[in-house]
Backbone bond lengths (Angstrom), bond angles and torsions (degrees), N, CA, C in turn:
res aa  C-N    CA-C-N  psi(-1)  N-CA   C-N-CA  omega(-1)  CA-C   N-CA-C  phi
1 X - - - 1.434 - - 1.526 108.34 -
2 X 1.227 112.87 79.64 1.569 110.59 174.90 2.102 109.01 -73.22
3 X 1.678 65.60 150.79 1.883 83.72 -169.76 1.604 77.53 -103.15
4 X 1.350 118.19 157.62 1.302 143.87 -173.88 1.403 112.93 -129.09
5 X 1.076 120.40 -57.69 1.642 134.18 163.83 0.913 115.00 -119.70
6 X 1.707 122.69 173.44 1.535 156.61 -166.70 1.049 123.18 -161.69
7 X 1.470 118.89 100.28 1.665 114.45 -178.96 1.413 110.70 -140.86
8 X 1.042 130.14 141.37 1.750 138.22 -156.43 1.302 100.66 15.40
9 X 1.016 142.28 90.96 1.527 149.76 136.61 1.954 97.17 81.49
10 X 1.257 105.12 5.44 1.934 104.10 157.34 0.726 134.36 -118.37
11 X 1.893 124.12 133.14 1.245 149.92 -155.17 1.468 107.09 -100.20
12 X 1.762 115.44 108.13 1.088 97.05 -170.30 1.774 98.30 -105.81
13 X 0.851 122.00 160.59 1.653 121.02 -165.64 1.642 116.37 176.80
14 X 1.396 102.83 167.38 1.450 96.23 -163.46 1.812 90.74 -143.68
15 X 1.655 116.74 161.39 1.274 135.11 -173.92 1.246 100.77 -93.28
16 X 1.699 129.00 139.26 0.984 160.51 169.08 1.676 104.07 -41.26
17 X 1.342 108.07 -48.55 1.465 112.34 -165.70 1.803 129.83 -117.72
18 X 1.571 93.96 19.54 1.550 120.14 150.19 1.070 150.38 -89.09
19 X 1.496 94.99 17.58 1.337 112.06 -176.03 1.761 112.07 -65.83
20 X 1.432 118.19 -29.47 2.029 100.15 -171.73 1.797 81.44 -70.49
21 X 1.082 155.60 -50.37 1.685 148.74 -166.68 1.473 113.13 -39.16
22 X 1.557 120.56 125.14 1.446 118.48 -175.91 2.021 102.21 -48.55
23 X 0.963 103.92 170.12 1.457 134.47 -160.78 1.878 91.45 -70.50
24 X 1.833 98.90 110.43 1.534 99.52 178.06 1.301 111.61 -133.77
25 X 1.356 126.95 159.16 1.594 117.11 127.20 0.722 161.74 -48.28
26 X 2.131 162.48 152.75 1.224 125.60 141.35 1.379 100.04 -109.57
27 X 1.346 113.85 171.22 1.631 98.79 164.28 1.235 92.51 -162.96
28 X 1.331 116.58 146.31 1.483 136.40 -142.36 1.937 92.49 -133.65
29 X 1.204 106.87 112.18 1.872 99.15 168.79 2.127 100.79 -125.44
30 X 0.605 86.84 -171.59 2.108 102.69 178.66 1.370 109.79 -61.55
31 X 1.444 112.54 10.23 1.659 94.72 -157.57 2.084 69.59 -142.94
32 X 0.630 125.06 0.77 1.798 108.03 -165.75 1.800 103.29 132.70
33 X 1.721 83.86 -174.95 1.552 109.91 -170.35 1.253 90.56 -125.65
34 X 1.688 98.69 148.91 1.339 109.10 167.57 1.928 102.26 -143.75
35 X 1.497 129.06 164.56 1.664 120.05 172.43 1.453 91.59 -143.33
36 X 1.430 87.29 145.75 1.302 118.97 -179.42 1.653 123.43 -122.64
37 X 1.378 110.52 109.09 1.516 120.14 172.70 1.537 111.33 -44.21
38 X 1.478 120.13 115.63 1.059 106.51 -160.25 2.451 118.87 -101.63
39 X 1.717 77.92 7.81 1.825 94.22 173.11 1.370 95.01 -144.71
40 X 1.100 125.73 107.76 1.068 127.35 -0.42 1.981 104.49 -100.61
41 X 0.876 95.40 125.69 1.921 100.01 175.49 1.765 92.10 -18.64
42 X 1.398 95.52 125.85 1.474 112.67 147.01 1.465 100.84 177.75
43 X 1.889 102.33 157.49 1.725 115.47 -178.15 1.608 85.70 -54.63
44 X 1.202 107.45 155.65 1.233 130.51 137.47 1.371 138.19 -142.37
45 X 1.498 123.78 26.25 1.449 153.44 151.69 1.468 111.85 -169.49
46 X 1.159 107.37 149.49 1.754 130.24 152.46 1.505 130.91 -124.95
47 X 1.227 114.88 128.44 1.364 113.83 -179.21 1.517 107.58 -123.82
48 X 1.445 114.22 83.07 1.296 103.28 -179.27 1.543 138.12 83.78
49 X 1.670 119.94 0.32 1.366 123.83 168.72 1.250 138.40 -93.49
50 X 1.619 130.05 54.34 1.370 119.57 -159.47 1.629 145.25 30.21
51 X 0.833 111.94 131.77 2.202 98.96 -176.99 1.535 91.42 -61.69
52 X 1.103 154.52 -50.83 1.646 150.08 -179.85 0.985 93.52 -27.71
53 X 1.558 115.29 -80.06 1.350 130.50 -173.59 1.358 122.18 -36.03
54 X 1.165 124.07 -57.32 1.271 131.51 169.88 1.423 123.29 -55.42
55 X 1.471 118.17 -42.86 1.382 103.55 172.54 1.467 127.09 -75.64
56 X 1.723 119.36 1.95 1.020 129.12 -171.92 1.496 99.91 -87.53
57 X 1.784 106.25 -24.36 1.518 101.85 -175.36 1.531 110.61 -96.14
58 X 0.964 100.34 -21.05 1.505 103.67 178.45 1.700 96.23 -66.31
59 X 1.152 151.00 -37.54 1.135 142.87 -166.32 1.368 116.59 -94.97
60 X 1.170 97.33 1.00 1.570 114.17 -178.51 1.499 104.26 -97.80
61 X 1.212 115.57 -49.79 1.554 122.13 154.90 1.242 126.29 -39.63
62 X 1.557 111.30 -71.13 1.998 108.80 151.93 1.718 132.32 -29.98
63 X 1.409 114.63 -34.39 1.151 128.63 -178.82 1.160 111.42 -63.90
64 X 1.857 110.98 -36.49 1.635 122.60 -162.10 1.100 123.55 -145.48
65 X 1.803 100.13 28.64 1.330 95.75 171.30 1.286 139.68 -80.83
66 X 1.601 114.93 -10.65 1.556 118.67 168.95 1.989 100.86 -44.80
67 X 1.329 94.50 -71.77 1.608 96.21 -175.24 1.535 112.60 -50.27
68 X 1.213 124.56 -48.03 1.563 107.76 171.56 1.025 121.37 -64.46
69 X 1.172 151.86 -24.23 1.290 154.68 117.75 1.873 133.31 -6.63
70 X 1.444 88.07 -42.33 1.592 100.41 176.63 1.564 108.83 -104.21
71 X 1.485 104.13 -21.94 1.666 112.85 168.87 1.935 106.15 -66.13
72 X 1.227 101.22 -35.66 1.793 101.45 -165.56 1.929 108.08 -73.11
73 X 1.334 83.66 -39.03 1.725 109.40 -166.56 1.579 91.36 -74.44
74 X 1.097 140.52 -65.08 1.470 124.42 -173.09 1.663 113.37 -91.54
75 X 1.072 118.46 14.32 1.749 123.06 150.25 1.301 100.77 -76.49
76 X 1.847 122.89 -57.98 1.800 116.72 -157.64 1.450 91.70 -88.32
77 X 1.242 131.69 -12.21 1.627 123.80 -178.50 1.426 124.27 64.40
78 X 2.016 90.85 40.13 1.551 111.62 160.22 1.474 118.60 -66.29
């Protein structure tokens, strides 16, 4: 499960064995997990992180999604 980024206390990272799944996030903070479809950005699970929370990550995702994008794509070797 490589972590890719780190920003205020969230781990953003992805599973070894999700690769056939379009191109996502996970990101893990103190409160839960949540993943995010990363073309076009949208939630696509929550486990427990507040809507605050979430929109802080969702914009954190927007901020960096070229690189998560190119982080996901040359981990699964799209």
């Amino acid at each position: 499960m490589p972590t890719v980024l780190r920003i205020k206390g969230l781990r953003f990272h992805f599973y070894s064995d999700e690769g056939t799944e379009p191109a996502h996030i996970h990101v893990r903070s103190a409160e839960g997990e949540c993943k995010f479809w990363l073309s076009p950005i949208s939630l696509a699970r929550n486990r427990g992180i507040p809507s605050h929370g979430l929109r802080e990550i969702e914009r954190m995702v927007y901020d960096n999604q070229q690189f998560l994008l190119e982080k996901y794509n040359e981990f699964h070797k799209n």
